[in-house]
C-alpha positions, 0 to 999 in steps of 0.5 A: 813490675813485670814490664821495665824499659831499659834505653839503651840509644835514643836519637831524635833527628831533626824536624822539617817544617815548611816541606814544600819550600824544602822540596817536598812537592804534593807528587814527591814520593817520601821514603824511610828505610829499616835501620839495616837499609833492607825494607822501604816504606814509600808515601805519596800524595796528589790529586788522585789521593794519598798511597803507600808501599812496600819494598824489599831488597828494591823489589815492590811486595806492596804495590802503590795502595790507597790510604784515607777514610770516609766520614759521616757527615752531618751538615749538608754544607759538609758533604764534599767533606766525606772522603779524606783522600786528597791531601797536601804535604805541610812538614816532614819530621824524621826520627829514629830509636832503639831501645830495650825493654824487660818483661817476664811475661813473654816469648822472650825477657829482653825486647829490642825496640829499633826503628826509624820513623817518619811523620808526614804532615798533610792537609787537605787539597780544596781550601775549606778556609772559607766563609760560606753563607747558609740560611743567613748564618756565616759558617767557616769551613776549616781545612782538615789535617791529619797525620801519618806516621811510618815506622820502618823496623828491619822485622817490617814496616808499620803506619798509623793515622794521626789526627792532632788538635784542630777546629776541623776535628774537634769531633768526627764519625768515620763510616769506612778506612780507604787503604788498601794492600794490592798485590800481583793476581798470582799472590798465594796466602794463608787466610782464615775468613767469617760470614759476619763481623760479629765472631770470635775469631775461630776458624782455621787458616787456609792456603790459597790465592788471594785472588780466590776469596769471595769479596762478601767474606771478612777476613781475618788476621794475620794474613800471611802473605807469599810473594816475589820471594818474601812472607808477609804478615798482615795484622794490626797493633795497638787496638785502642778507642778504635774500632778493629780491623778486617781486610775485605778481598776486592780484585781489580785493575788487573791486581789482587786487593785486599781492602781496610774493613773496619767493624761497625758499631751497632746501629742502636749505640751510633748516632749515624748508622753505619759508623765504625770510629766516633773520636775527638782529636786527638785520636789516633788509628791503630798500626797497620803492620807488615811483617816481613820475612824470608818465609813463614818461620821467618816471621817468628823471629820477628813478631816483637814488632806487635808489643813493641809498636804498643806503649809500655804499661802506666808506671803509676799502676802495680802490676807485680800481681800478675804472675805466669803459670799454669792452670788445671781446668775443669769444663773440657772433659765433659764440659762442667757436667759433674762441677761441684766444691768436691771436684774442684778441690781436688783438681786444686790439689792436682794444680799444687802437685804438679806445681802448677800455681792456678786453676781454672773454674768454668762455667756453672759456678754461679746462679740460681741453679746448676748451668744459669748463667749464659747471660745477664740478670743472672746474680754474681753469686756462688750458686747453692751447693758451690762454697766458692769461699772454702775453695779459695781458702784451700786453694791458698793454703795449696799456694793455688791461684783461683780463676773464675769464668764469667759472661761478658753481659753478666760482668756489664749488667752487674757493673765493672766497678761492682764485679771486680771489687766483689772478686777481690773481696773473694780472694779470687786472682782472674776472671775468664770472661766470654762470649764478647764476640765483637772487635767494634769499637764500644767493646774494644774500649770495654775490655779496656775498661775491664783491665783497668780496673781489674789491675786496681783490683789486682786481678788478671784477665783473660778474654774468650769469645773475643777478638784477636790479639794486637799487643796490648798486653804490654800496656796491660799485663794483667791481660794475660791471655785471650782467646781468638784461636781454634783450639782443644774446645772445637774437640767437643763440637766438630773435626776442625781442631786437626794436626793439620790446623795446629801446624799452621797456628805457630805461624798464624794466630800465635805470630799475633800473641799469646792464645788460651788454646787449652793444650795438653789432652791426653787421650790421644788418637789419631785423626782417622779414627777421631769423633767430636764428642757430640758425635757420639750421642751425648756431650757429656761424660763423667768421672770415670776413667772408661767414659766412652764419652770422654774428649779425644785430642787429634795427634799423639802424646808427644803431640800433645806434649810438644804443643804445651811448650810451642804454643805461647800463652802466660796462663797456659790453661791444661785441659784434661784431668788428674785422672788421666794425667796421674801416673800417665806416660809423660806427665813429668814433662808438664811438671812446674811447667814454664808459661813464659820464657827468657828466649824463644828460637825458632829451630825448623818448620813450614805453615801447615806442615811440622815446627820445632822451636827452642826455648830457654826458661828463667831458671836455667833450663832449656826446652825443645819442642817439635810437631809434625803432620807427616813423618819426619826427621829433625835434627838439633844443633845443640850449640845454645846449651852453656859449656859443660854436662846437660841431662837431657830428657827425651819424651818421644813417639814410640816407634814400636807402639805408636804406629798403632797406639797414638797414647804410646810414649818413649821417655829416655835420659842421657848426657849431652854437651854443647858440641853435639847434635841431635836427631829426633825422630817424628811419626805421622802427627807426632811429636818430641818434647827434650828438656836440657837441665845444667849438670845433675839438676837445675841451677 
């Protein structure tokens, strides 16, 4: 299994039952601290309703913010019962862990988990204990209880709400979340923001004062946030039988907000409209998390807080199917124009060439006819002309995986049971569904649905057209990637994908998880003279190598290059073609390409602007990987590399050609030892890619 959790300290503290005789008053603040005493999490309830914050160092980041949710109610008797706000405390419970855990799925193989957590026990303040008589009928009105728990890591601090058994709840609808995050006016952020809540979470990200967004917009995650002297990254974790999260901007009270918006089932599945949680206790929320940094490079160092706040995988489920790698592709070029049997075989030749151990068929493949299959009622079966069969036998004998596209709707029309035993019986190894487009709660729960039984069916999955990572890969490894992030696709249909955007996503969207951002295009050209493809009069190109209609890729060939080893995704999808790829500059740099790594250590960078990163493979090698926006220089202490002699390979900017041939490429070779350092030259939108192997090879 590729998840193993090693403890290494466990102590539980004691329980504080009966807090009010202990002390605990309804307006006495509680308080839990990181392990190294930094980050305070602070909690307080009264009258006005419950509120939490955030301090570092004794400064306030978090100011004191509004915690609860809004029910839908269903009996007139109830109706004061909508808003759970103002609650009582009952008990207090205080723990603390540390534990390790092993994965070769990840950024990294050994995972520290340590925190210190605190489990308030509250009750609502009216006594709703009562018997009430309404329309003859005596009816007895419980109070409702509810938990919160605090985690307080030195990365950042995170709470759930916890609902345990009770009459109160024994089955609930909850319309709206009331907590909030308040800030001083003057916080700046980085934010990406949609029109609607159905989208698939593609947009760029964009700095500015969060005072500024229009209270209409949803705003996405993470929002990294810039105050008194600290970077934080808000998101969520552990997106499970919930409905997921947006934030909404609502300024006032002299302070910059930004407010819990929970996605909303749709109208037709609720039993009452405008309901976003149906549950029965016991439920419990997602994390709400903030990490917290210096600065924005900061926080990736300290993004394990995502997986580590979601449970580890069932240990009754095999998951040693699930393997990292990465994959030739087929739609990006011209967008699956000329796919046939013929082309796929030798893009899985390519694959196996390159050591690569997947590839990916997109759409197309499946139907009645050459491009049916956006949507349902469609039939799950290899279209006329597409021996899917000989494929995979191929692709095998090639020690190559087979990855298929699929529509979400066709998935659910044909039934999950039915389609995932149907690959399976196919020899197929994943399945690249799409365009789900939602993060409410019915399709957050289908996607779970979707992993279990792939896993029983040891086929992995990856999500596009979907919502944003929240870390439960751990808890289902064959979820392997997903989508959520603005990438090489966006080249087809618009300028958006620019050397500007990708310089944020290190920071931004991959702080979240891994992304199926499809790098590594080799028709490389500066963003002054880029076109998306439908700029020029036709989407689709063809097999030939003079295709004026082919898919450029903003930034040059270092650029491209670095970006396969910086960004983070287990199935790191290649987009462009054996054409362009062999015998090109620089394509011995993605040869038996790591998708997964032993250790990640961010070198250098700023949000927006250029980022370098280190990164140690499970063989034995090390990689280094920078991008810029502007022209720069970035120095590498080389002080990771083991004693004695490294090769090191260098594949760089050409200063010479570059300036005026973005596809130009210098690759260099030398000798180097732990104690010396390193300057790698970068030109406007470009790039380095330095690969260190022990000796005269790789051990």
């Amino acid at each position: 299994m590729q998840w193993k959790l090693k403890w290494t300290t466990l102590a539980i503290l004691a329980t504080f039952s009966a807090a009010l005789a202990a002390g605990y008053g309804t307006n006495s603040p509680l308080t839990v601290f990181s392990p190294d005493g930094r980050l305070q999490a602070v909690f307080s309830t009264d009258d006005g309703g419950m509120r939490w914050s955030l301090l570092r160092d004794g400064k306030t980041l978090v100011k004191p913010s509004a915690m609860g949710f809004r029910f839908a109610i269903a009996n007139d008797y109830d109706k004061d019962a909508a808003e759970l706000a103002a609650m009582r405390v009952l008990g207090v419970r205080r723990s603390k862990a540390d534990t390790t855990w092993e994965t070769s799925l990840y950024r990294r193989g050994k995972v520290r988990d340590s925190y210190n957590e605190l489990v308030v026990e509250l009750e609502e303040v009216e006594a709703r204990a009562a018997r009430i008589e309404i329309g003859g009928m005596s009816v007895t009105k419980h109070p409702r209880r509810m938990d919160i728990v605090f985690r307080a890591y030195d990365e950042g601090i995170a709470f759930r709400y916890a609902f345990p058994r009770q009459t109160a709840f024994d089955g609930f609808q909850i319309k709206d979340e009331l907590t909030e995050w308040r800030f001083e006016p003057d916080t700046l952020a980085w934010t990406t923001t949609y029109a609607s809540e159905q989208n698939s979470h593609e947009a760029p990200f964009v700095r500015g004062p969060l005072a500024e967004i229009d209270g209409s917009r949803y705003v996405g995650m993470p929002v990294l946030v810039e105050t008194r002297g600290a970077t934080i990254a808000l998101c969520e974790a552990a997106l499970s039988n919930w409905a997921g999260l947006f934030y909404r901007a609502a300024n006032r009270d002299g302070d910059t907000r930004l407010v819990a918006s929970l996605s909303k089932i749709p109208p037709s599945h609720a039993a009452t409209a405008d309901v976003a949680v149906i549950a029965t206790a016991p439920a419990a929320s997602p994390w709400r998390v903030a990490i917290v940094g210096d600065d924005a490079l900061d926080l990736i160092r300290k993004n394990d807080i995502i997986v580590n706040l979601n449970p580890p995988p069932d240990p009754s489920i095999d998951f040693s199917f699930v393997k990292p790698g990465a994959s030739t592709w087929d739609w990006w070029v011209e967008s699956n124009n000329s796919l046939s049997t013929e082309l796929t075989l030798k893009l899985v030749d390519f694959a196996a060439e390159m050591g690569w151990p997947y590839h990916t068929i997109d759409g197309g493949w499946y139907g009645f006819a050459r491009r049916p299959n956006h949507g349902p009622n469609v039939r799950l079966e290899p279209r006329k002309g597409f021996d899917l069969e000989r494929i995979v036998a191929h692709a095998k004998e090639k020690g190559v995986g087979i990855w298929v596209w699929i529509h979400w709707m066709e998935i659910e029309d044909v039934g999950i049971e039915e389609t995932f035993s149907r690959l399976e019986k196919w020899g197929v190894s994943g399945v690249k569904t799409d365009f789900l487009e939602r993060q409410d709660q019915e399709i957050v729960n289908w996607c779970e649905r979707v992993c279990r039984v792939a896993a029983r069916h040891r086929i992995m999955v990856n999500f596009h057209g979907s919502f944003k990572s929240t870390g439960v890969e751990r808890t289902w490894p064959n979820m392997i990637t997903r989508e959520a992030v603005l990438g090489n696709e966006a080249n087809i249909f618009n300028r958006k994908n620019t050397p500007e955007h990708c310089a944020t996503l290190p920071f931004t969207r991959f702080l979240l998880g891994p992304a199926d951002f499809t790098p590594g295009g080799f028709c490389n050209i500066y963003s002054r003279d880029f076109a998306p493809q439908v700029a020029k009069g036709h989407r689709y190109g063809d097999e030939t190598d003079h295709c004026p209609h082919w898919a450029e890729e903003m930034g040059t060939r270092a650029h491209s290059l670095a970006q396969c080893i910086q960004f983070d995704s287990p199935l790191m999808t290649l987009c462009d073609w054996p054409e362009r790829y062999r015998g090109a500059a620089g394509i011995e740099a993605l040869r038996r390409l790591p998708a997964a790594w032993k250790d990640t250590r961010p070198v250098a960078g700023r949000c927006g602007e250029f980022y370098a990163v280190v990164r140690e493979t499970h063989d034995g090698r090390f990689y280094f990987a920078a991008t810029t926006v502007r022209a720069r220089t970035v120095d590498l202490p080389l002080d990771f590399l083991d004693d004695g002699e490294w090769k090191m390979t260098v594949y760089a900017d050409d200063p010479a050609r570059t300036p005026s041939d973005a596809k130009a490429l210098s690759v260099s070779t030398r000798s180097v030892r732990k104690s010396g350092r390193e300057s790698f030259a970068l030109c406007d939108e470009g790039g380095t890619v330095a690969i260190f192997e022990p000796g005269n090879g790789v051990r």
